[in-house]
C-alpha positions as CSV (number, residue, x, y, z in Angstrom):
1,X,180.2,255.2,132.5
2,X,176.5,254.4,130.4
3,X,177.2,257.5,128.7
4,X,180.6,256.8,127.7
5,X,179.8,253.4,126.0
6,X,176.7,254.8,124.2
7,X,178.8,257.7,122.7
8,X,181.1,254.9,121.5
9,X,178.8,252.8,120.1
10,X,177.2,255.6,118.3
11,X,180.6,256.6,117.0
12,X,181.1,252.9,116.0
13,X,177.6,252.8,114.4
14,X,178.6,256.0,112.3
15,X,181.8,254.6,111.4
16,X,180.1,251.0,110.3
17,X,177.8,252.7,107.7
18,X,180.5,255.6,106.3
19,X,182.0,252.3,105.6
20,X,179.0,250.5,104.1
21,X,178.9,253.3,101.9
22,X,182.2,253.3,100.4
23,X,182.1,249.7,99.6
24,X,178.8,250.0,98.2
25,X,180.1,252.9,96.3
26,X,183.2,251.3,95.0
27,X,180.9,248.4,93.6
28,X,178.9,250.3,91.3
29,X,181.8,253.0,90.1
30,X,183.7,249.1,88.9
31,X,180.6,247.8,87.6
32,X,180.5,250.6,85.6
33,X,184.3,250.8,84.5
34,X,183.5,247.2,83.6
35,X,180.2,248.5,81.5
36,X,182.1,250.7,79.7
37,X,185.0,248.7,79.0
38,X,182.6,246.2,76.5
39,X,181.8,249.1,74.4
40,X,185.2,249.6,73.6
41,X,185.9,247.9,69.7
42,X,188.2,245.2,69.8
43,X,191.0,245.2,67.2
44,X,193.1,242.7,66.1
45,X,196.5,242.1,68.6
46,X,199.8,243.6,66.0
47,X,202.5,241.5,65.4
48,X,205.4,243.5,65.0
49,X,208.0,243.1,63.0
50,X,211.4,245.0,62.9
51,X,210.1,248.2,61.1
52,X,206.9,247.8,59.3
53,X,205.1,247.7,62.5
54,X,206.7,250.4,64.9
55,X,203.6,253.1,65.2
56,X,205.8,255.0,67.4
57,X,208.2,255.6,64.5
58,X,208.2,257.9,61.8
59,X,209.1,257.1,58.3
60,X,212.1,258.6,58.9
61,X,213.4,257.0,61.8
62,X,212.0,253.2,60.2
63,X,214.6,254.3,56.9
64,X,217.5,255.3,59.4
65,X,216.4,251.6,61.3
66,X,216.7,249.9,58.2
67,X,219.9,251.1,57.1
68,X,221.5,250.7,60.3
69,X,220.8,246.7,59.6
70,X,221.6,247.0,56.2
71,X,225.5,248.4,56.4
72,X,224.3,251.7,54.4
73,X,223.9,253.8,57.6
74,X,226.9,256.6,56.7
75,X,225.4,257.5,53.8
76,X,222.0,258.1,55.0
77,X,222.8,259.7,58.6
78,X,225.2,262.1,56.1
79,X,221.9,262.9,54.5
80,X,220.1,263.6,57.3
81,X,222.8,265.4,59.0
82,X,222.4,267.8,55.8
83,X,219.2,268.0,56.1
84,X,217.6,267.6,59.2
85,X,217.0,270.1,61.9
86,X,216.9,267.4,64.6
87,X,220.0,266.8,67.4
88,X,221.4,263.3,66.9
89,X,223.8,261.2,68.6
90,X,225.7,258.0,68.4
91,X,226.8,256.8,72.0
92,X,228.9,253.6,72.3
93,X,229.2,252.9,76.1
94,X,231.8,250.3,76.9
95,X,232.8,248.6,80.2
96,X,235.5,246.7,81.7
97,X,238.9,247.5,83.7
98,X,242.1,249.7,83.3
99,X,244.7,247.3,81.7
100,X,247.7,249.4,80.9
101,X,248.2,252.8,81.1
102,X,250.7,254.2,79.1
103,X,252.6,257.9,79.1
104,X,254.0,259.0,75.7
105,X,255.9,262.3,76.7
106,X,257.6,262.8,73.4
107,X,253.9,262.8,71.6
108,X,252.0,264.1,74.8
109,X,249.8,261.2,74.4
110,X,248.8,258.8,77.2
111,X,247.2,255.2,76.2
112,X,244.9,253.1,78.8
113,X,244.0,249.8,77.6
114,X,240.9,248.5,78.6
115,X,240.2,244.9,79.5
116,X,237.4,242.5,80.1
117,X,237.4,240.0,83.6
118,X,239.3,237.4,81.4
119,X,242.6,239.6,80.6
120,X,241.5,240.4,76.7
121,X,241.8,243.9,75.3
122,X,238.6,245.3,74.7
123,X,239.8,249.0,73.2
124,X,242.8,251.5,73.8
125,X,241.9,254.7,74.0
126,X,244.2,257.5,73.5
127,X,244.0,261.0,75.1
128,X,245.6,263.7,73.8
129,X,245.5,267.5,74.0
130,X,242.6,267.4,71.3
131,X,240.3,265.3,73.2
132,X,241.4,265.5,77.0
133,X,239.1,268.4,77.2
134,X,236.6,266.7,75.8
135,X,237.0,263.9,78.4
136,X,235.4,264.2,81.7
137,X,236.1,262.1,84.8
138,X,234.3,260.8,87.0
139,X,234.6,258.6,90.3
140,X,231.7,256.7,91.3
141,X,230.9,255.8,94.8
142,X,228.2,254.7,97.9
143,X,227.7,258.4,98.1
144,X,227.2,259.4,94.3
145,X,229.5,260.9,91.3
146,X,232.9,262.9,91.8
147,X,234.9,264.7,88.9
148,X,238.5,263.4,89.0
149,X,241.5,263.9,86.5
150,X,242.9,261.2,84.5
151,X,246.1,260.6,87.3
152,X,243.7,259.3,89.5
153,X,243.2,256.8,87.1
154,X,245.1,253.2,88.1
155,X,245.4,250.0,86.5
156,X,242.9,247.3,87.5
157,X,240.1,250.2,88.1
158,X,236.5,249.2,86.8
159,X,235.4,251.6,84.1
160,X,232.6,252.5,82.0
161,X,233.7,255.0,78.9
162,X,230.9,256.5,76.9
163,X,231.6,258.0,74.1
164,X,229.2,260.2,72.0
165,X,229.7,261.2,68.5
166,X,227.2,263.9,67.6
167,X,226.0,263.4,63.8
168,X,224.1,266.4,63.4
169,X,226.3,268.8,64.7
170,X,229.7,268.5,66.0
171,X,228.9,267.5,70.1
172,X,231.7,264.5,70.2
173,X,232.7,263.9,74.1
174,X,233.9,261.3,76.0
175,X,233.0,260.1,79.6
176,X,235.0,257.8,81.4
177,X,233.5,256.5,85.0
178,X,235.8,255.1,87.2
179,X,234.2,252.5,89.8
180,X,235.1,252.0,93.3
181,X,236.3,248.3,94.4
């Protein structure tokens, strides 16, 4: 039994100073992290402002900023669409619930009217046979994302339709997610 508690005490002893050690250790590595840190320069905080200031932005990117907020954007993103060898898209994502959905067989068109919570019509969207297959489906639920057609669409379903118009090149789709209640 002496033996016993002398082994553990030893162990214990060991154990106390491993422990000094790292303390001791972490203590001078911050001390010198802190060291260190006062020889950086200081500069000046940046105020941004909407485009002068964005150093993540290229001129580029600032013009196409600036004429978004300035009404010209078409005529510059046709510019760059001629010019550029860069993929871009415009994606308008929309959300609210399945209003009225309307079958016109004589046209082979079919019209769902999307609403917000107070009964007013956001957008209709039309699908035809020129964009149905470039409409996917989808069904979300607990579980994750299924693909569905657009008949298992009904009125008063939560949606979320994202459309994306590509400007560079011609990548326009539609995605409608249908949410469970």
């Amino acid at each position: 039994m002496f033996s016993s508690n002398k082994i553990l005490s030893i162990i214990f002893i060991l154990l106390l100073l491993v422990l000094i050690g790292e303390v001791v250790y972490l203590i001078t590595t911050e001390q010198n992290k802190i060291s260190q840190s006062k020889d950086i320069p200081r500069t000046e905080a940046l105020t941004p402002s909407p485009t002068t200031n964005l150093p993540l932005l290229t001129e580029e990117q600032r013009k196409i900023i600036e004429s978004v907020k300035n009404g010209s954007a078409a005529a510059y993103l046709n510019n760059f669409k001629n010019t550029s060898k860069r993929k871009v898209s415009l994606i308008i994502e929309q959300t609210g619930f399945i209003g009225d959905i309307t079958d016109d067989k004589g046209n082979e068109k079919t019209y769902l009217k999307i609403i917000d919570e107070e009964n007013n019509k956001i957008v209709t969207f039309i699908l035809d046979q020129i964009n149905i297959p470039k409409t996917t489906f989808y069904k979300i639920e607990n579980n994750g994302q299924i693909s569905i057609g657009v008949n298992d669409i009904k009125k008063g379903d939560k949606i979320t339709i994202r459309i994306i118009g590509g400007i560079t090149e011609d990548t326009n789709r539609s995605e409608f997610f249908i949410y469970e209640k």
